[in-house]
Every structure is written in C-alpha cells, then in structure tokens.
N, CA, C and O atoms as a GROMACS GRO file, in nm:
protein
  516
    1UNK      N    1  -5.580  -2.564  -2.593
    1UNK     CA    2  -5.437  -2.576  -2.577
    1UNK      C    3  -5.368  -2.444  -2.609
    1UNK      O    4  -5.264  -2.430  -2.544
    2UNK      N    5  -5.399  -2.336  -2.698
    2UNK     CA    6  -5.350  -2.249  -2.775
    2UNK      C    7  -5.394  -2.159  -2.616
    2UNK      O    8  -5.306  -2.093  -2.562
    3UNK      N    9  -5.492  -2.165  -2.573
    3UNK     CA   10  -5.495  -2.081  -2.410
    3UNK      C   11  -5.410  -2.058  -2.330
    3UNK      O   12  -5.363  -1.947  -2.305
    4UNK      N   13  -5.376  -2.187  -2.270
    4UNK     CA   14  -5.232  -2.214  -2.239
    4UNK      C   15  -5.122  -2.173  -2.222
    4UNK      O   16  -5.079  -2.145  -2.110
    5UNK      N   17  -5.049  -2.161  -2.340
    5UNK     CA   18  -4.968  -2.085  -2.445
    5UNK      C   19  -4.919  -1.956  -2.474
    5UNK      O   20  -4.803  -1.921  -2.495
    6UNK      N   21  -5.061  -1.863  -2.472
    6UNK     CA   22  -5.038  -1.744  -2.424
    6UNK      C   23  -4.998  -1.694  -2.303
    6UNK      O   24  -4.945  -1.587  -2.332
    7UNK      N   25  -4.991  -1.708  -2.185
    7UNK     CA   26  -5.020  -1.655  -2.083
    7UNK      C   27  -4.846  -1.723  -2.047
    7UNK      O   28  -4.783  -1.654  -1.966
    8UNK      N   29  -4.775  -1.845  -2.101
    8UNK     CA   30  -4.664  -1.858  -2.151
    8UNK      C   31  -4.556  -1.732  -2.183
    8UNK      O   32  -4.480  -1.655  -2.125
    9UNK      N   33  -4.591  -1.757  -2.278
    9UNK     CA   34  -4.515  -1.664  -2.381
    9UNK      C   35  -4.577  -1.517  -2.279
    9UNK      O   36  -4.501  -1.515  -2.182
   10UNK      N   37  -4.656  -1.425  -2.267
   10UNK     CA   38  -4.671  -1.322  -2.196
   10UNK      C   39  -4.572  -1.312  -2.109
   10UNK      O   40  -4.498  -1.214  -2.110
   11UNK      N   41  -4.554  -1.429  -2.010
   11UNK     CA   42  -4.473  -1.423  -1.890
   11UNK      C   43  -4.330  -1.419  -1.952
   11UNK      O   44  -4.251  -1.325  -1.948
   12UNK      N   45  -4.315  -1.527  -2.006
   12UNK     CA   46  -4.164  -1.469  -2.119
   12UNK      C   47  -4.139  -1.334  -2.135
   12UNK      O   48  -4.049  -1.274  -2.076
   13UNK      N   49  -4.241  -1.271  -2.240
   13UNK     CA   50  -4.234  -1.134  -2.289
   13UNK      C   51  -4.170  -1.036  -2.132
   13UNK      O   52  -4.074  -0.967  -2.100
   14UNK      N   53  -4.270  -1.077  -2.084
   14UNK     CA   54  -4.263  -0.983  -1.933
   14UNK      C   55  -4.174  -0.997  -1.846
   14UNK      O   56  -4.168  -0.918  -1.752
   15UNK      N   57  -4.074  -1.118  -1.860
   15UNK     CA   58  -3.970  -1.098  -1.819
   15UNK      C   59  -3.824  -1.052  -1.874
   15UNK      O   60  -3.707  -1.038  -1.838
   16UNK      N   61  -3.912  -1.036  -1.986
   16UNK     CA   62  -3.729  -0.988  -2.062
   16UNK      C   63  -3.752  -0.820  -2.085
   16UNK      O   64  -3.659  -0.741  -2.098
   17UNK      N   65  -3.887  -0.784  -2.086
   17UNK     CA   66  -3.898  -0.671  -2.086
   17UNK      C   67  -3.894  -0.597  -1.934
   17UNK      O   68  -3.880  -0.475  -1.948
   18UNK      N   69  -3.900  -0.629  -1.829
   18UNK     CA   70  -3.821  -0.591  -1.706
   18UNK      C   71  -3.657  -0.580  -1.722
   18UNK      O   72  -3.592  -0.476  -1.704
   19UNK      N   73  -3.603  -0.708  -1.758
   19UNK     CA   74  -3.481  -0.746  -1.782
   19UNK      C   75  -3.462  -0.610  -1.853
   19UNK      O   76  -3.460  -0.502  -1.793
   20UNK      N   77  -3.453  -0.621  -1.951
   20UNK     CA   78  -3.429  -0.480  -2.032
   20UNK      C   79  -3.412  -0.359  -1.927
   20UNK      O   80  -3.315  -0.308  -1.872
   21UNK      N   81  -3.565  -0.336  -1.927
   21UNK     CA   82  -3.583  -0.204  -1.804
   21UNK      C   83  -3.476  -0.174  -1.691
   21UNK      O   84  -3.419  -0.068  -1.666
   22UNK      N   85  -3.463  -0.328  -1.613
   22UNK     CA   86  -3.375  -0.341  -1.515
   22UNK      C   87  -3.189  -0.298  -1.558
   22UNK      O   88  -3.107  -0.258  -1.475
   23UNK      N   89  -3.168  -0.316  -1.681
   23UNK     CA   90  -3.042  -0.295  -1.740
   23UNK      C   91  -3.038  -0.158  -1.789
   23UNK      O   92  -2.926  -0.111  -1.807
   24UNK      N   93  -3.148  -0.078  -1.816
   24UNK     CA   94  -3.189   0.057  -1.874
   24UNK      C   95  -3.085   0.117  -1.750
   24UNK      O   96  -2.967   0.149  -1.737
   25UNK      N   97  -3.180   0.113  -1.691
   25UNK     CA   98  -3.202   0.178  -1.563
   25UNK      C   99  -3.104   0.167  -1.430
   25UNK      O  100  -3.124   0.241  -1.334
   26UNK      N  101  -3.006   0.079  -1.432
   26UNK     CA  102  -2.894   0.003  -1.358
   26UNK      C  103  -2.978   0.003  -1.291
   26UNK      O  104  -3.022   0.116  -1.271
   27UNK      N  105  -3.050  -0.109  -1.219
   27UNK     CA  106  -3.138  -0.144  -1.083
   27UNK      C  107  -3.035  -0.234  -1.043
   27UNK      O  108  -3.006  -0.205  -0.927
   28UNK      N  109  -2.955  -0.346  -1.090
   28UNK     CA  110  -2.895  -0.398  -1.011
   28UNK      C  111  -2.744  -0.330  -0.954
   28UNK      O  112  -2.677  -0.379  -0.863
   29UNK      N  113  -2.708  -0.206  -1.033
   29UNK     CA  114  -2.612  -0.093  -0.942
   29UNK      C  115  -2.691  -0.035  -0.807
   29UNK      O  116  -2.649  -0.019  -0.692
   30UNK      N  117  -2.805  -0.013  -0.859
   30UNK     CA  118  -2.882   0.063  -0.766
   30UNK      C  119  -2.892   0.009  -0.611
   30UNK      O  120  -2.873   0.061  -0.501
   31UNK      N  121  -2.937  -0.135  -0.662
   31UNK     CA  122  -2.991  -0.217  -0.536
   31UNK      C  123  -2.835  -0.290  -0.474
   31UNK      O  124  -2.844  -0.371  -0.382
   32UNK      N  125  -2.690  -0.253  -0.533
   32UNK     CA  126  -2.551  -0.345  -0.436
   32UNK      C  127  -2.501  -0.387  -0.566
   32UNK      O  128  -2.380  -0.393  -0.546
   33UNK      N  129  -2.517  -0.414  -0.667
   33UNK     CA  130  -2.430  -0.489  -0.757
   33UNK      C  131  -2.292  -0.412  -0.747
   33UNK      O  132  -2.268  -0.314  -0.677
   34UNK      N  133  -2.226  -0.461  -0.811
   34UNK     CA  134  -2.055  -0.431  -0.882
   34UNK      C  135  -2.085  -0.364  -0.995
   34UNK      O  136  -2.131  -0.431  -1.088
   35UNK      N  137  -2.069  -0.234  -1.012
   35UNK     CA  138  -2.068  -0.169  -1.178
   35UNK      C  139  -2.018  -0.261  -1.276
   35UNK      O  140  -2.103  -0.296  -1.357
   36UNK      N  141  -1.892  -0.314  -1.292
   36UNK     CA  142  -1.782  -0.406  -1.369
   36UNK      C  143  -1.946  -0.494  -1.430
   36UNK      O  144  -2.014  -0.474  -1.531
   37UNK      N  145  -1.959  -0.574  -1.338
   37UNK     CA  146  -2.059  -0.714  -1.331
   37UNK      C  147  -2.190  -0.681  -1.377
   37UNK      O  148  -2.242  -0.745  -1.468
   38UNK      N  149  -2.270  -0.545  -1.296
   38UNK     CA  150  -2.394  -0.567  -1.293
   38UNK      C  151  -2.493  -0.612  -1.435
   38UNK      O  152  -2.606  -0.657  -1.412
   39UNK      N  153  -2.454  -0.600  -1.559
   39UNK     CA  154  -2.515  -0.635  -1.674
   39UNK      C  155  -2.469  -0.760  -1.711
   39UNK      O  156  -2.530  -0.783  -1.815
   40UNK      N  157  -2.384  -0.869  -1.683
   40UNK     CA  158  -2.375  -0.983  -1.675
   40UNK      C  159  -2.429  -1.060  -1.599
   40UNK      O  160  -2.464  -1.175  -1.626
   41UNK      N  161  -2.447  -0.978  -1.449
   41UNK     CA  162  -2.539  -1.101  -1.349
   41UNK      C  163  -2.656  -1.117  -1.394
   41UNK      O  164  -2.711  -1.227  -1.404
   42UNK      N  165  -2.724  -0.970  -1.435
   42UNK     CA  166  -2.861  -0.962  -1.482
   42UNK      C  167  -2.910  -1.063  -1.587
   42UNK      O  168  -2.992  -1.151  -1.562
   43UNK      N  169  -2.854  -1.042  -1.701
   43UNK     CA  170  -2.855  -1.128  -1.774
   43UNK      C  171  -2.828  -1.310  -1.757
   43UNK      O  172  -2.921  -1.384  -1.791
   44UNK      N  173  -2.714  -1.365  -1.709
   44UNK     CA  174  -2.713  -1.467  -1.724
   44UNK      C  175  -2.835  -1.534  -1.580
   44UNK      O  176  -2.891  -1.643  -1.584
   45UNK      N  177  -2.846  -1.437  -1.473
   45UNK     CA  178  -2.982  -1.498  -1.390
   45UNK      C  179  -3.146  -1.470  -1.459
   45UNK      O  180  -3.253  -1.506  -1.411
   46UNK      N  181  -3.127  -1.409  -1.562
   46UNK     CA  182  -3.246  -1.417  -1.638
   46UNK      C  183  -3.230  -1.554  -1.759
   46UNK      O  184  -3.320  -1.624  -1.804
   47UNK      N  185  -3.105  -1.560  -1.784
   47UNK     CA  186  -3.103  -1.672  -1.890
   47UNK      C  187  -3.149  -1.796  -1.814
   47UNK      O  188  -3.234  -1.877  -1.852
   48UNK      N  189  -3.073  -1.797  -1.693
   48UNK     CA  190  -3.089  -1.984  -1.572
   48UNK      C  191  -3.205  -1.976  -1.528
   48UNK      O  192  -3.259  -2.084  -1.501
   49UNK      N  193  -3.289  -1.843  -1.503
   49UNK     CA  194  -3.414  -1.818  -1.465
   49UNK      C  195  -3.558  -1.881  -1.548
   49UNK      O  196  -3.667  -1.926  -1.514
   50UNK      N  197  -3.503  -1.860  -1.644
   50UNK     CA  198  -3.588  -1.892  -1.725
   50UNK      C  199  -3.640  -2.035  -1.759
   50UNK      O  200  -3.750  -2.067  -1.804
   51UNK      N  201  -3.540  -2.110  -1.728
   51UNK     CA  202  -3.552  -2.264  -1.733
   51UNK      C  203  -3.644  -2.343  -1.619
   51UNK      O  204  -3.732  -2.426  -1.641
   52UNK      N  205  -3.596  -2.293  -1.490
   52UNK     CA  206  -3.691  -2.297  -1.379
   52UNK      C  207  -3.833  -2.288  -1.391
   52UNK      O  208  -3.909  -2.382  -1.370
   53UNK      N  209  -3.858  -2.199  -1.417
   53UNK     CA  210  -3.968  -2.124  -1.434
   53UNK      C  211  -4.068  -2.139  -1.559
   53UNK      O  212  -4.181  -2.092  -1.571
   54UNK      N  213  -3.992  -2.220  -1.652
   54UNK     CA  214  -4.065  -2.283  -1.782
   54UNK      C  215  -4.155  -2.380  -1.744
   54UNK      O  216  -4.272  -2.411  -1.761
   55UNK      N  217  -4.014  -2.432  -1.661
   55UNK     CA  218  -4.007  -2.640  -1.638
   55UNK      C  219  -4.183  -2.625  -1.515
   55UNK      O  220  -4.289  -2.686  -1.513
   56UNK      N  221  -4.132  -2.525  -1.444
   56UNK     CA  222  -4.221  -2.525  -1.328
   56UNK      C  223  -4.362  -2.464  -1.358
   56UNK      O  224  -4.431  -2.460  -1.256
   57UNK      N  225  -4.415  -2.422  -1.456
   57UNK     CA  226  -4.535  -2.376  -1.548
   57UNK      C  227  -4.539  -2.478  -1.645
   57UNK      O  228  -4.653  -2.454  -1.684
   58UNK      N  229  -4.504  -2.572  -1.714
   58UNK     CA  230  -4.524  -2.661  -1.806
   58UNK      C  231  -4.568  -2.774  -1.729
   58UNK      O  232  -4.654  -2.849  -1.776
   59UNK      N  233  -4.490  -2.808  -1.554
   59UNK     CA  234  -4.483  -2.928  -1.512
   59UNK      C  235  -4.602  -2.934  -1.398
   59UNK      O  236  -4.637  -3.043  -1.353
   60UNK      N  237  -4.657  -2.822  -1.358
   60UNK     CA  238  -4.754  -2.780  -1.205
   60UNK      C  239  -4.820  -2.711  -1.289
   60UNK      O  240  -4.794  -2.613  -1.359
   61UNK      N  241  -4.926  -2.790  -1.268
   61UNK     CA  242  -5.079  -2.709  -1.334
   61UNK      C  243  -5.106  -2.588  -1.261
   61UNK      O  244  -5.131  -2.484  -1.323
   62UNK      N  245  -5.104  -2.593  -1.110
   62UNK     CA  246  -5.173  -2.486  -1.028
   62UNK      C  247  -5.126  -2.495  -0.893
   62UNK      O  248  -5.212  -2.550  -0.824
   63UNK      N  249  -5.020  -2.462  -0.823
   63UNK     CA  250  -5.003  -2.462  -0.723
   63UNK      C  251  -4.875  -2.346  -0.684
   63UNK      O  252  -4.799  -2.290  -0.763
   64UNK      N  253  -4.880  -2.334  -0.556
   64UNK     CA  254  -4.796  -2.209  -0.507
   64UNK      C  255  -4.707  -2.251  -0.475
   64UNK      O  256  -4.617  -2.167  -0.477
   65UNK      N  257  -4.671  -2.368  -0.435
   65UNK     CA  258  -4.514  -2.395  -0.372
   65UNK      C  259  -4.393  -2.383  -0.427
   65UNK      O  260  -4.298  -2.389  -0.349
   66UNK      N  261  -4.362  -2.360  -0.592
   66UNK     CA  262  -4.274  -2.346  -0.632
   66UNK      C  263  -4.286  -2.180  -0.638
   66UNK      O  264  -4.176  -2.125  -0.627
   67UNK      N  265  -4.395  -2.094  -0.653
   67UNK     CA  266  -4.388  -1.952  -0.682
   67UNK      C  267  -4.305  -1.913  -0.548
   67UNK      O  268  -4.220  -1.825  -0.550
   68UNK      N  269  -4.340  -1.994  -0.420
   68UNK     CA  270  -4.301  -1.981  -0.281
   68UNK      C  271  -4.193  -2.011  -0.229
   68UNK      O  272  -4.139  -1.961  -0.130
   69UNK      N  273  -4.148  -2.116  -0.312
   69UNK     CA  274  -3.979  -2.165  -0.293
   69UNK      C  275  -3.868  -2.051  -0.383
   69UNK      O  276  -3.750  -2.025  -0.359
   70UNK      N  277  -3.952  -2.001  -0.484
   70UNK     CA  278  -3.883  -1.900  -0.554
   70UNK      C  279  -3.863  -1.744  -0.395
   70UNK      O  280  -3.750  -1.719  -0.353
   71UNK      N  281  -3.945  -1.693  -0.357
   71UNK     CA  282  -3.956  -1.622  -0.307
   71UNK      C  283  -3.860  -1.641  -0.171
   71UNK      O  284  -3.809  -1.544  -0.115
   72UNK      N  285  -3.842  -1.804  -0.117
   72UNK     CA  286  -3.718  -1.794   0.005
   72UNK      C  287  -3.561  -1.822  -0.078
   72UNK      O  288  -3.454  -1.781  -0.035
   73UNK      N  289  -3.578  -1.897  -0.198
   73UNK     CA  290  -3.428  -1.866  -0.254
   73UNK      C  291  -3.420  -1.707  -0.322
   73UNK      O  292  -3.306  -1.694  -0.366
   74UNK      N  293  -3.500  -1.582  -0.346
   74UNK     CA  294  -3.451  -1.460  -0.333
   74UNK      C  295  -3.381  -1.448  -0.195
   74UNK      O  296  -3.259  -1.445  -0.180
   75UNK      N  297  -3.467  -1.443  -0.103
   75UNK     CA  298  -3.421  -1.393   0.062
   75UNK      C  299  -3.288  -1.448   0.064
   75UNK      O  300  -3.200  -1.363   0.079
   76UNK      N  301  -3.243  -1.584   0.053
   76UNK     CA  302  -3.151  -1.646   0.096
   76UNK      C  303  -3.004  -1.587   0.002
   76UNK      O  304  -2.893  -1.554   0.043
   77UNK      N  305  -3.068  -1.592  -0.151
   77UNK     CA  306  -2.944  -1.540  -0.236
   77UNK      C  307  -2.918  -1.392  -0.180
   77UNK      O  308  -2.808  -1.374  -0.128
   78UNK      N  309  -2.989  -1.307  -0.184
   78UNK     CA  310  -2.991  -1.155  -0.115
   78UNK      C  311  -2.961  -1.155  -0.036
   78UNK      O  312  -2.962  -1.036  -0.007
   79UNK      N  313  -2.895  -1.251   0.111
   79UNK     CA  314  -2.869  -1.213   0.221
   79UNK      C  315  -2.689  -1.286   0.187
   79UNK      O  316  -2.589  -1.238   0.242
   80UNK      N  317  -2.683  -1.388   0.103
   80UNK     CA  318  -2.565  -1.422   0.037
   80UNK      C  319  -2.465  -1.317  -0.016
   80UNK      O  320  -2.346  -1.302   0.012
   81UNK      N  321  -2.562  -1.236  -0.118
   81UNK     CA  322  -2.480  -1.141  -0.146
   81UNK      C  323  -2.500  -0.992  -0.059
   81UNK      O  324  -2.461  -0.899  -0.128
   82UNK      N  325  -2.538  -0.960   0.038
   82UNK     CA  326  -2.494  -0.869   0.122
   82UNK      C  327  -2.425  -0.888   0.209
   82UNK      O  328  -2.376  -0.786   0.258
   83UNK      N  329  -2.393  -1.007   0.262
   83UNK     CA  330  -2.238  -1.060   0.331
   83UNK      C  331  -2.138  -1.066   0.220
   83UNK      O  332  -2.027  -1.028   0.257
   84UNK      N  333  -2.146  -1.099   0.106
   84UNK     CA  334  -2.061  -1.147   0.017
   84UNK      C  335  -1.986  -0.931  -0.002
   84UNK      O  336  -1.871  -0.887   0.007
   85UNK      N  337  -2.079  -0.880  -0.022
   85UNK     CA  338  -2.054  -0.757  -0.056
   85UNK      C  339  -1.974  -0.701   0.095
   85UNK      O  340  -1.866  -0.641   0.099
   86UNK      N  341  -2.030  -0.726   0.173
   86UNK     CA  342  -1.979  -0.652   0.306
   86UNK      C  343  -1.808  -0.710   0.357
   86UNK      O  344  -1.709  -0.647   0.392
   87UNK      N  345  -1.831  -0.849   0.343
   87UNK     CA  346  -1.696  -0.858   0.342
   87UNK      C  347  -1.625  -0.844   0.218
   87UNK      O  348  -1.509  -0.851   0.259
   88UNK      N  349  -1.619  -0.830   0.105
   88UNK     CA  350  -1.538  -0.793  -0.005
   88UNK      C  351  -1.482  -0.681   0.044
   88UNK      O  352  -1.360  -0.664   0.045
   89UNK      N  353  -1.560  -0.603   0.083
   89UNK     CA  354  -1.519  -0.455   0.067
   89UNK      C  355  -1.424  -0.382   0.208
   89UNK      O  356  -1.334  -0.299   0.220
   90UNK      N  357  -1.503  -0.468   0.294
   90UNK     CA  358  -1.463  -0.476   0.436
   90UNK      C  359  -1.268  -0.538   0.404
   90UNK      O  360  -1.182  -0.499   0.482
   91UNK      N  361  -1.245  -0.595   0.332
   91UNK     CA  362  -1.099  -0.700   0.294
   91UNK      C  363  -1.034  -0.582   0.166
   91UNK      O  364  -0.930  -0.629   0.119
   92UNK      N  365  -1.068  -0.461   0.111
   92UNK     CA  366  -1.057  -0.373   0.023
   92UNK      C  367  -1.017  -0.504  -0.067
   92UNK      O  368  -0.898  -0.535  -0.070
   93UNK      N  369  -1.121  -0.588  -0.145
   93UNK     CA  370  -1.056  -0.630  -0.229
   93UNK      C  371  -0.986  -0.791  -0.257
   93UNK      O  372  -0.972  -0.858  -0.360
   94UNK      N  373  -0.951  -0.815  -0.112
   94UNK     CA  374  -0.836  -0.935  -0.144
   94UNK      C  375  -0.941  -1.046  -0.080
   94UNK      O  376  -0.906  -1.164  -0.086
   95UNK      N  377  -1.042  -1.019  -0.031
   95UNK     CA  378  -1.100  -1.163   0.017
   95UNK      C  379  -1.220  -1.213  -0.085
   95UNK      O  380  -1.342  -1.192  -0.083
   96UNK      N  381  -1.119  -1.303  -0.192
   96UNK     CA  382  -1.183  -1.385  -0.258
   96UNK      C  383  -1.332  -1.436  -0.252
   96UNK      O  384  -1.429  -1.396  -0.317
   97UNK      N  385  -1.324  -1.533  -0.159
   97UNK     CA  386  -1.452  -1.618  -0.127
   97UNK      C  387  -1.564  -1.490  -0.112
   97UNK      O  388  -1.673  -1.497  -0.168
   98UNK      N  389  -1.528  -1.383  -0.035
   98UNK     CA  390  -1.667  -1.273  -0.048
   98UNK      C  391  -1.698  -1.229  -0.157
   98UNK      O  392  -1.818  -1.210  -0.176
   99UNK      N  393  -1.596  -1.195  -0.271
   99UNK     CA  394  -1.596  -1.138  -0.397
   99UNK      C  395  -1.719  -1.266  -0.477
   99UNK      O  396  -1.813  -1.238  -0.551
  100UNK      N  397  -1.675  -1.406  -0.429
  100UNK     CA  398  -1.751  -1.474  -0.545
  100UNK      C  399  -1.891  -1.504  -0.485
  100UNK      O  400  -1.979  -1.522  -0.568
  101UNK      N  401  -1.930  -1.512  -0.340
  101UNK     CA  402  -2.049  -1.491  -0.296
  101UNK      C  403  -2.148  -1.377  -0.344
  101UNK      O  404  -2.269  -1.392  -0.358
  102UNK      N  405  -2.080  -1.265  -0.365
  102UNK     CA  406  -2.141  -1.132  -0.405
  102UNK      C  407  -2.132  -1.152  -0.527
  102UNK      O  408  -2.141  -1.042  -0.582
  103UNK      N  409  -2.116  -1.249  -0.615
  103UNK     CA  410  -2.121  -1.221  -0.720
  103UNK      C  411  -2.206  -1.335  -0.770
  103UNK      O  412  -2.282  -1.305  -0.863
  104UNK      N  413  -2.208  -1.446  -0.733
  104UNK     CA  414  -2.297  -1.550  -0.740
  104UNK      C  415  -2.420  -1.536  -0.657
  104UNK      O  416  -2.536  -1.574  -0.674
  105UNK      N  417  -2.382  -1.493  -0.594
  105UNK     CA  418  -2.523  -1.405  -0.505
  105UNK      C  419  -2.630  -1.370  -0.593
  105UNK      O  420  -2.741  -1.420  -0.612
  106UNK      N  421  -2.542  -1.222  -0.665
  106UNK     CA  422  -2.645  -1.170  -0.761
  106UNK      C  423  -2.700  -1.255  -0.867
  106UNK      O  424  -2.819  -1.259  -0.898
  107UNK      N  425  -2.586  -1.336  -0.931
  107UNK     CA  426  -2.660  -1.427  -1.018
  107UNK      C  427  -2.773  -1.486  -0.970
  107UNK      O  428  -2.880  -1.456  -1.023
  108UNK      N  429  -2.770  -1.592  -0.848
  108UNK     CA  430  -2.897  -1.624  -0.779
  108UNK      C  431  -3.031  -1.530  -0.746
  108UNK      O  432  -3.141  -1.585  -0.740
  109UNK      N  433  -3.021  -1.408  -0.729
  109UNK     CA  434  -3.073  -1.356  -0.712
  109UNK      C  435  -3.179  -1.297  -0.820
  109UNK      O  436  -3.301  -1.280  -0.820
  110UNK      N  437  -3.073  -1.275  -0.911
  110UNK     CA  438  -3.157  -1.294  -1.031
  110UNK      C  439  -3.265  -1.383  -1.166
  110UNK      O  440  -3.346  -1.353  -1.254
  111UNK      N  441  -3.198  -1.505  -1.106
  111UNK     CA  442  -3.241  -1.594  -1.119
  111UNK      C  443  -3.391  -1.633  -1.061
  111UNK      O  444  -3.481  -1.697  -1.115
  112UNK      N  445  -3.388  -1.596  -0.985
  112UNK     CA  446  -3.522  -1.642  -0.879
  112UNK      C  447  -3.619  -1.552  -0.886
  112UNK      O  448  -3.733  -1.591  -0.857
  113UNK      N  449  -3.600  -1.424  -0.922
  113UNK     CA  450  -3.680  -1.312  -0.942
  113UNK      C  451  -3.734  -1.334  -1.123
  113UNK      O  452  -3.845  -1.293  -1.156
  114UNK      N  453  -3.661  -1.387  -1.204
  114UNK     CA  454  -3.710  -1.420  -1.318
  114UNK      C  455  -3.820  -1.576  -1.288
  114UNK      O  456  -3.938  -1.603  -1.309
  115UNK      N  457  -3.733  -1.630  -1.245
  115UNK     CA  458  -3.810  -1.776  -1.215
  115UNK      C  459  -3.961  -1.763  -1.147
  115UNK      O  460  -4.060  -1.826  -1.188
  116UNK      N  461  -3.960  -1.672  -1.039
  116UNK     CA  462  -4.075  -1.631  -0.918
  116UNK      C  463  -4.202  -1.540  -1.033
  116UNK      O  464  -4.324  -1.535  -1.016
  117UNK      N  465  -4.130  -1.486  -1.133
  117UNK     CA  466  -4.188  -1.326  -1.204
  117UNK      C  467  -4.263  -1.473  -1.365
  117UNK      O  468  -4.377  -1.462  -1.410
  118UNK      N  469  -4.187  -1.561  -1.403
  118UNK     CA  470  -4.261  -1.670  -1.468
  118UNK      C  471  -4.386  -1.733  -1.370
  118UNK      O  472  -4.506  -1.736  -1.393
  119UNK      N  473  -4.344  -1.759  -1.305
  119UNK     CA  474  -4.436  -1.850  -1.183
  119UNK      C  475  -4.593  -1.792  -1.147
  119UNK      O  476  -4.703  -1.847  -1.135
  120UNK      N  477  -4.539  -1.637  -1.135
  120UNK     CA  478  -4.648  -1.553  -1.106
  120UNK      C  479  -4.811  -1.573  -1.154
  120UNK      O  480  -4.913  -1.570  -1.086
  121UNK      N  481  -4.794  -1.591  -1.273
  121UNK     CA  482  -4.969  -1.604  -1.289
  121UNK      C  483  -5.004  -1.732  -1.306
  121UNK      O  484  -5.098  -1.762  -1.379
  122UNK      N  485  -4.929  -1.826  -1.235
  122UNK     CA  486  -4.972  -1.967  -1.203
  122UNK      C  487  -5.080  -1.976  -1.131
  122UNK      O  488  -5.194  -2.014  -1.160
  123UNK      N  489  -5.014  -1.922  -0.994
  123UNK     CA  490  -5.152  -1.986  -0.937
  123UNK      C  491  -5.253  -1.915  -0.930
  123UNK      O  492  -5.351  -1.962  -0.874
  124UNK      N  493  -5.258  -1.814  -0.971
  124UNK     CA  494  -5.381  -1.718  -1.074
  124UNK      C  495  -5.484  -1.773  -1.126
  124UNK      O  496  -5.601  -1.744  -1.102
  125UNK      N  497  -5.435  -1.871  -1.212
  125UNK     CA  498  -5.486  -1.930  -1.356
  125UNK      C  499  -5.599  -2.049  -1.306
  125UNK      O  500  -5.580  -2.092  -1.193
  126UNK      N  501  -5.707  -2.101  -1.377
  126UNK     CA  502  -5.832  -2.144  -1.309
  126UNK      C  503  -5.756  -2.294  -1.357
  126UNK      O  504  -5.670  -2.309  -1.444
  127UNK      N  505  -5.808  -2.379  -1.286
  127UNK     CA  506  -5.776  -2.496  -1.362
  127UNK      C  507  -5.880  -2.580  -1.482
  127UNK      O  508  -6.002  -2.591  -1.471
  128UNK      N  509  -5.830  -2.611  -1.549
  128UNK     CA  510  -5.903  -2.653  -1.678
  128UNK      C  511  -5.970  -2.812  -1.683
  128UNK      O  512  -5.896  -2.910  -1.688
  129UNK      N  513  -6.108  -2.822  -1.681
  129UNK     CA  514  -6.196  -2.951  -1.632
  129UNK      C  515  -6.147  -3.040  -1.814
  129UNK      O  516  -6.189  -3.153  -1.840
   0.00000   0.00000   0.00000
C-alpha cells in the first residue's frame, strides 16, 4: 500500500514544482496570458487541477481515458482562450464576454495540464495481482 503512495505524492511534488517554475519564469505571459492575471490563473488551475487528478488516480487503477480526456479539455480550453484573447483585444477592451473567456480559458487550461501532468504515470504503472 505504502507503493502506491509514493508515486502519489511524487506527482503532487511534480506538479507544484512546475507550477512554481511556470510562475518563475512567466510561461503563462509567455504562452497569451494577461500580465494583471497570469499568476492567479496559474495558481487557482493548479489548485481545481489537483482535485481531478487525485480523484482520477485514487479512483482508476490503470487506464488512459481520463489522462486522454485531460488532453482534449487542454485543446478545447486553449482554443477558448485564443478567441477569448482575440476578441478582447480586437473590442480594445470593452467586450466583456471575450475578456472572461480569456480568462476562464486560462484557468481551464491550467487546470487540465495539472490534472493530465497527475494522471501521467497512471497508465505507466503495472497493475497490482
């Protein structure tokens, strides 16, 4: 059981230590974020991320479909917030609904990349007789 456990907690470790890195480094300025925002999206899609991605390693012994469902809600949030961004900016500003797409965007986005980055050495892992 204590086997288990580790490889847990690792994936934890390893996602907050990206997280970090990713905030070092502004990756989410880098990659479209909002300067104002970008260390709040990061963070709170690593906080919602994390729950996913617990539930879905505690609850699926061994299978890919959730590492895989993580990987089309990136695409989908990422294409959310590059309309969300294009029209914000395209409106200098005043068009609401794009402002909160691009911004919930990133949250999603981040979210799923923590969730997908837990998930990861799932279906890796041998299953236990």
């Amino acid at each position: 059981m204590q086997t288990r456990r580790i490889p847990r907690t690792l994936a934890l470790l390893l996602v907050v230590m990206i997280a970090m890195g990713a905030q070092y480094f502004d990756l989410a300025i880098t990659f479209g974020a909002h300067p104002w925002w970008a260390t709040q999206v990061l963070w709170v899609g690593v906080l919602l991320g994390v729950c996913p991605g617990a539930l879905g390693r505690c609850l699926i012994s061994s299978s890919i479909k959730p590492f895989a469902l993580c990987l089309v809600v990136i695409g989908i949030a990422t294409l959310a917030t590059a309309f969300g961004k294009q029209g914000f900016a395209a409106s200098f500003g005043d068009n609401k609904l794009a402002g909160q797409f691009w911004y919930f965007g990133w949250i999603m986005t981040c979210t799923s990349i923590t969730a997908a980055l837990i998930l990861l050495p799932l279906p890796l892992q041998k299953k236990s007789k």
